[in-house]
N, C-alpha and C positions, 0 to 999 in steps of 0.2 A: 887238491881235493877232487872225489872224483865226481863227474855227476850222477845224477839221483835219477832214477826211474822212475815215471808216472806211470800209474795206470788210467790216470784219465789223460785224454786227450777230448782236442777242438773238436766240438760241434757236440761232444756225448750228454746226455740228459742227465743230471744228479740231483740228491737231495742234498740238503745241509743238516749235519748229524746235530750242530750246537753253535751257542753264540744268538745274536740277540733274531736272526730270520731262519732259528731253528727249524726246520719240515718242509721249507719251503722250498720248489723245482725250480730249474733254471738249466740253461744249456751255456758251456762252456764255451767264451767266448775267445779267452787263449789261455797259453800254459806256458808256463817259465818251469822247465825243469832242473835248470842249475842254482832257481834259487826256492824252489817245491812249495814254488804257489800258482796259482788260477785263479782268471775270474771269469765269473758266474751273471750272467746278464739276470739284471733287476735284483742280485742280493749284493749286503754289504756294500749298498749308496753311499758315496762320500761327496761331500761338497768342497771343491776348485778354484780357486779365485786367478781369473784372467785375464791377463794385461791385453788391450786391443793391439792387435799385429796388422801387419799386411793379408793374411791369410787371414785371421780372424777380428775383422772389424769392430765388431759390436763386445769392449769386454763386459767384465759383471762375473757371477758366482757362478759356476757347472755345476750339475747333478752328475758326477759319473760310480762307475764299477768300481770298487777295490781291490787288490789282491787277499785272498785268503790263503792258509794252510790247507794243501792236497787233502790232508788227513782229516778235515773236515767235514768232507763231503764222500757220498758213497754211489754209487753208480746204478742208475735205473735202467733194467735188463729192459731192450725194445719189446721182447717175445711174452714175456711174463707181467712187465710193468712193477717190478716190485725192485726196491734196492736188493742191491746183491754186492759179494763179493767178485773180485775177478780172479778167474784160473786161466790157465794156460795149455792150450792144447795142440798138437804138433802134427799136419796133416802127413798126407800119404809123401807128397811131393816134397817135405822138408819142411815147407811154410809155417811160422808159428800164427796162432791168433787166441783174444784174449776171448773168455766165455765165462757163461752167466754160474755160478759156483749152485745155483738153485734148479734150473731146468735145464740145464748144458749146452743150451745155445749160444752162437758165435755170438759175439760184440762186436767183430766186423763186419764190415762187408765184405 
């Protein structure tokens, strides 16, 4: 199988299109492309239950991230502030980079 290309990556700002923290922002905290999910700090909280280890002493229940479906969530252009789709644009020097499909701004840096 081959892997799946995201268009989001770490650190980008999104919305969540649906599901129970519908509209709500959050920045990407990683991304699994071979299995096309992400997670989203502060959406999609699940609770962990864990055994006291060497490394973590104290066990009891966690609050953490979940993974979602990519397709969930859509990408907040820095320049415009609005969800957007992403395009693709292919500079002078050959470099590709992903940009805002609304005011044509880079998504990179």
């Amino acid at each position: 199988m081959t892997q799946k290309k995201l268009n989001v990556r770490k650190g980008d700002k999104v919305v969540l299109l649906s599901g129970k923290d519908k509209g709500k922002k959050g920045k990407v905290i990683s991304a699994m492309p071979a299995e096309g999910r992400i997670k989203v700090e502060g959406i999609n909280m699940i609770k962990k239950h864990v055994k006291p280890t060497s490394k973590v002493t104290q066990g009891g229940i966690r609050s953490m991230e979940g993974a979602l479906a990519c397709s969930k969530v859509m990408i907040v252009c820095p320049a415009c502030s609005k969800p957007t789709r992403v395009g693709k644009k292919v500079l002078a020097d050959g470099r590709r980079l992903r940009s805002c499909k609304k005011c044509g701004e880079a998504l990179d840096k």
